[in-house]
C-alpha positions as CSV (number, residue, x, y, z in Angstrom):
1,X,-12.8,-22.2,-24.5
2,X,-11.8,-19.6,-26.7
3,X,-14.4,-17.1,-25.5
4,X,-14.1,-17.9,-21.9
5,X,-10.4,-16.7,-21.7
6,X,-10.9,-13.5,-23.6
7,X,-13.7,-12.8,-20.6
8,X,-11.0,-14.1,-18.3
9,X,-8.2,-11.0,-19.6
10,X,-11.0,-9.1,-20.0
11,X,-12.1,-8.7,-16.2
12,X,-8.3,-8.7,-15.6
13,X,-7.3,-5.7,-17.6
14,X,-10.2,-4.2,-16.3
15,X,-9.4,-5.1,-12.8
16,X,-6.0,-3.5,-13.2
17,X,-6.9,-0.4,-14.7
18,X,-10.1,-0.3,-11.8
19,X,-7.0,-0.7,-8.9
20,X,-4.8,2.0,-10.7
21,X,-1.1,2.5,-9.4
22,X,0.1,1.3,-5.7
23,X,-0.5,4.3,-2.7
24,X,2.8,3.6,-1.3
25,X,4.9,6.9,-0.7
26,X,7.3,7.4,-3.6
27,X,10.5,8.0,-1.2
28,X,10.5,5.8,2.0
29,X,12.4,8.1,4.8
30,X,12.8,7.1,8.7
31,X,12.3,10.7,9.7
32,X,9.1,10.3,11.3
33,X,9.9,6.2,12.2
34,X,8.6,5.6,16.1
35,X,6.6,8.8,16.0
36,X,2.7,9.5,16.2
37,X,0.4,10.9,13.5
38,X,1.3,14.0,15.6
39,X,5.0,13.8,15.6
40,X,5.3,12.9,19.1
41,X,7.5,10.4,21.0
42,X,5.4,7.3,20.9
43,X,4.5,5.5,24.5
44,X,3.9,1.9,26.2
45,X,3.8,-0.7,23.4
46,X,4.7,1.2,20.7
47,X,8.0,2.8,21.9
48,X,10.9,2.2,20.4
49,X,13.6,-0.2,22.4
50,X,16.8,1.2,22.5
């Protein structure tokens, strides 16, 4: 039992070192919000409703 949840943190520890830090930006601004990759006015679906 003993030996089965020491491999059980093991592969966790591991797992979270493996995954590293979350990718999310550091500062979330709405500068760009409603915009394409490009910075241009998104169209059809994916425009904005005022």
């Amino acid at each position: 039992m003993k030996l089965s949840a020491f491999l059980v943190v093991t592969i966790f520890a591991l797992t979270l070192v493996a995954c590293g830090k979350p990718t999310a930006p550091e500062s979330a601004s709405s500068e760009g919000y409603g915009t394409t990759h490009e910075g241009k006015p998104a169209e059809g679906r994916n425009e904005l409703q005022e």
